[in-house]
C-alpha positions in Angstrom: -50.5 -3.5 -26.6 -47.0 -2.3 -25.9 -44.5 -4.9 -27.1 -42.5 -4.0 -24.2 -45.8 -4.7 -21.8 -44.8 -8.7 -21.5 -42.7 -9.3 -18.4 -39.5 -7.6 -19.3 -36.1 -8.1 -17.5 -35.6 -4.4 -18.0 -37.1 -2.7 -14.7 -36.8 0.8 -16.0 -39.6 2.4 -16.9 -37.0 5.5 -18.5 -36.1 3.1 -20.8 -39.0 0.8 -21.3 -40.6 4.5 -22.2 -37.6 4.7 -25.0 -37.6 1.6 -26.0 -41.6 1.7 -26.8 -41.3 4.5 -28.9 -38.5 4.1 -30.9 -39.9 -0.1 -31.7 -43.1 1.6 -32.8 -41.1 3.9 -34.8 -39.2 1.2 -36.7 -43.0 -0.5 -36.7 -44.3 2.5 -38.8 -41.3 2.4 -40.9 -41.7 -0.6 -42.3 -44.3 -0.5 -45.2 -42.4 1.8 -46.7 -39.0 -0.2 -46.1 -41.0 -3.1 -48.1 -42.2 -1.2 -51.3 -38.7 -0.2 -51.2 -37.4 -3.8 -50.9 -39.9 -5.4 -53.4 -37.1 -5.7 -56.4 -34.9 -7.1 -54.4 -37.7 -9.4 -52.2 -36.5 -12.7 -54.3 -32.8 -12.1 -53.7 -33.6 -11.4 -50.0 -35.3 -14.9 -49.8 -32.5 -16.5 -50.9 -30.1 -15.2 -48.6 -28.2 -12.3 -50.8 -28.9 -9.7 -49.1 -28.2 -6.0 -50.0 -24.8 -5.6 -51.5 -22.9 -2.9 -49.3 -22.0 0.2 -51.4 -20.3 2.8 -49.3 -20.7 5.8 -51.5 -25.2 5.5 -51.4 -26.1 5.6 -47.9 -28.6 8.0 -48.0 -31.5 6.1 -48.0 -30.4 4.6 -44.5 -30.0 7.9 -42.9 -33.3 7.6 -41.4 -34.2 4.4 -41.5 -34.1 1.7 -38.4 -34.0 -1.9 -39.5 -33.2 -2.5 -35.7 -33.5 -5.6 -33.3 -36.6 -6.6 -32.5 -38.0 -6.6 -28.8 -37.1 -10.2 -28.2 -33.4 -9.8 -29.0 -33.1 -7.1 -27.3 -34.1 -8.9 -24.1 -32.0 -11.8 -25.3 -29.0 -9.2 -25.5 -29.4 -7.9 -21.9 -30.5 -11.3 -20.4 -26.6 -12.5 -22.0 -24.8 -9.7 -20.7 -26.4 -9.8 -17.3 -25.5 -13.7 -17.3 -21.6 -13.0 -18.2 -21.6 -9.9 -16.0 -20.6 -8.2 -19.5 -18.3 -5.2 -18.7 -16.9 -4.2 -22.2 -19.4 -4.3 -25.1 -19.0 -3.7 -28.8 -21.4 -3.4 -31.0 -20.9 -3.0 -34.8 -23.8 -0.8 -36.3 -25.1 1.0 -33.8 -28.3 2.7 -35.7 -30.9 4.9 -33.6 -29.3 3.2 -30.4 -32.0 0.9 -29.6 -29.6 -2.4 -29.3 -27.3 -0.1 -27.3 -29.9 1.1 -24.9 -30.4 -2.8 -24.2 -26.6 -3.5 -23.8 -26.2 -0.2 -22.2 -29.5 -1.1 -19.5 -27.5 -4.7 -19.0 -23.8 -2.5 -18.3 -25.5 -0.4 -15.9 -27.1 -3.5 -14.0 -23.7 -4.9 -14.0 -22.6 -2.0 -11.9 -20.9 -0.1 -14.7 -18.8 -1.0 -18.1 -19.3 0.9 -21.5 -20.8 -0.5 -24.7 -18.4 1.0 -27.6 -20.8 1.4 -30.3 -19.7 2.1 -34.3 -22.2 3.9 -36.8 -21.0 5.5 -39.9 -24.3 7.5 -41.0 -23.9 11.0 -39.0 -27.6 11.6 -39.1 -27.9 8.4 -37.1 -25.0 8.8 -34.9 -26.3 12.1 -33.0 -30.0 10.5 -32.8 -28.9 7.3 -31.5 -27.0 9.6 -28.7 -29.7 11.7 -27.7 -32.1 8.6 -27.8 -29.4 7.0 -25.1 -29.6 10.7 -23.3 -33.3 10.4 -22.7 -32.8 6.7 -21.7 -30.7 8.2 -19.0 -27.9 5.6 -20.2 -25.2 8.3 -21.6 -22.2 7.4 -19.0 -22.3 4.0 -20.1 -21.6 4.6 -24.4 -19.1 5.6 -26.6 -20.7 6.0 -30.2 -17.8 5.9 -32.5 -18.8 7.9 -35.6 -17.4 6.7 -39.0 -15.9 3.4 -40.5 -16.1 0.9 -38.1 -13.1 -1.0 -39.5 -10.9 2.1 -38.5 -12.7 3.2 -35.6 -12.6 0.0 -33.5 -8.4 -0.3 -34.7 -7.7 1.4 -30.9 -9.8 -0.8 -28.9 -7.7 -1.0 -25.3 -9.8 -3.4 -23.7 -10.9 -7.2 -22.9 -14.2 -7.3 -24.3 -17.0 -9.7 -22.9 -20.0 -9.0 -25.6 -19.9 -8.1 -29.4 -23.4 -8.1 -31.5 -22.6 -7.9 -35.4 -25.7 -5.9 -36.7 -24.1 -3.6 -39.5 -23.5 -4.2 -43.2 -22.3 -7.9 -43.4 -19.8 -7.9 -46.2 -17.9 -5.8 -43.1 -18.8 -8.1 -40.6 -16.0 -10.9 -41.0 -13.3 -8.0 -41.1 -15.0 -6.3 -38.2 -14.4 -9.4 -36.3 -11.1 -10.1 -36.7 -10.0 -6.4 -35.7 -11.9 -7.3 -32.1 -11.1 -11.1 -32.1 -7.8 -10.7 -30.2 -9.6 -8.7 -27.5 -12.3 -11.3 -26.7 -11.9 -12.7 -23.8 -12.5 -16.9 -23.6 -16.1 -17.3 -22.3 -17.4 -13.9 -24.4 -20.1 -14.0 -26.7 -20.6 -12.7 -30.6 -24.1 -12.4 -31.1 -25.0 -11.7 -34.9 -28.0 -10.3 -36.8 -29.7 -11.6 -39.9 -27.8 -14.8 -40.8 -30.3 -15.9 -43.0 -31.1 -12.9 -44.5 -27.8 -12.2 -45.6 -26.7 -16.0 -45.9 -24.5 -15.3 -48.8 -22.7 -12.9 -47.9 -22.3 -13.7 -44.5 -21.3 -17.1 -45.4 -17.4 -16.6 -44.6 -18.3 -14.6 -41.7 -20.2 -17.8 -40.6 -18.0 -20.2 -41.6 -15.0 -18.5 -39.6 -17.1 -18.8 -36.6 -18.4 -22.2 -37.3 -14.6 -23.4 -37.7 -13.7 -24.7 -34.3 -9.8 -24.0 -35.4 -10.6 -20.6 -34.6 -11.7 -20.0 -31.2 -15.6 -20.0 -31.1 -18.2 -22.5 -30.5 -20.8 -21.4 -32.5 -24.7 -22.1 -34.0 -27.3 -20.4 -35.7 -30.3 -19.9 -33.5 -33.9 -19.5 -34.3 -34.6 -15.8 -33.5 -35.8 -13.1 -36.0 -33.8 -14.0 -39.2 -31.3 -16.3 -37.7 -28.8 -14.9 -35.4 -25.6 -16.8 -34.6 -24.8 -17.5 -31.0 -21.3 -17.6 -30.9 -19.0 -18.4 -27.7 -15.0 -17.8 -28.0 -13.5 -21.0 -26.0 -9.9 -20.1 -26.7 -7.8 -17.8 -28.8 -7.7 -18.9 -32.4 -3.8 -18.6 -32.2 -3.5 -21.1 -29.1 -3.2 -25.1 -29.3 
């Protein structure tokens, strides 16, 4: 059975026709990602994660480790509910996050979802996935370092998900933070995965001194709801 063949909020049948293939893509994918993994299964367990090392990225280059179809709906569901005009999204991968965000701008009546991936490979994938999705007009994939490629965000931005390496993620944030409007939403992959070394990046969102209301949901591998209720600066 189709794991999009549920009742889906997305109508499309374009991008439910995407979407299907590239989840039973990543589906194939993953015996090999776990006989890959198995050394570092008992650090995984524990919440360490996969240390971040910028110079070995090959292995990654066709790889998915995306969302999985019930976050996905969760993203569009969220930026339908917020009418979510500007979106960010910090690893963008083969694009199947951003065709859900992307779906959810469109629906809205138009917006863009600024996407960041630093793997080339990925980059042009991920935009001729969102081609054939019929979903092009509504991304911007940004290709390199997202920590210098988000520096000339211009916009107020409703929606961020945080689903690339996490020892970034906590400096990812604060280059969008002032840009977040109060009522938008950080949505973030693996927190229990990579509980270690997303533990600041946690933290900083958990701290109501700085703008977000914020806990750690139930879904996949934990993924932290977060809501900004006021600009970390303000009294």
């Amino acid at each position: 059975m189709s794991k999009l063949s549920k009742p889906s909020a997305l109508n499309d049948a374009k991008v439910k026709t995407v979407l299907n293939r590239l989840h039973a893509e990543a589906d194939r994918q993953l015996p090999r990602l776990i006989l890959h993994y198995l050394p570092k299964l008992p650090g995984l367990f524990l919440g360490k994660g996969i240390k971040w090392d910028q110079t070995k990225t090959e292995y990654y280059n066709d790889k998915y480790i995306p969302i999985e179809p019930d976050q996905g709906e969760f993203l569009y569901l969220i930026a339908r509910a917020i009418n979510a005009k500007t979106i960010i999204e910090f690893g963008t991968s083969f694009g199947i996050s951003t065709i859900y965000l992307a779906t959810a701008v469109r629906d809205n009546g138009g917006g863009i979802v600024i996407g960041t991936e630093i793997l080339h490979e990925k980059v042009v994938q991920a935009r001729k996935n969102i081609a054939e999705a019929g979903l092009e007009t509504y991304v911007d994939i940004r290709e390199g370092d997202g920590l210098k490629t988000l520096t000339t965000l211009n916009k107020t931005v409703d929606l961020v998900l945080i689903d690339g390496w996490p020892e970034l993620a906590l400096d990812v944030l604060k280059i969008i933070d002032p840009f977040i409007r109060p009522g938008g939403i950080v949505v973030s992959d693996n927190v229990n995965t990579f509980k270690e070394p997303l533990k600041d990046y946690v933290d900083f969102l958990q701290n109501p001194a700085n703008g977000y209301r914020s806990s750690t949901l139930n879904l996949k591998d934990g993924t932290e709801f977060s809501v900004k209720v006021r600009r970390h600066d303000e009294n």
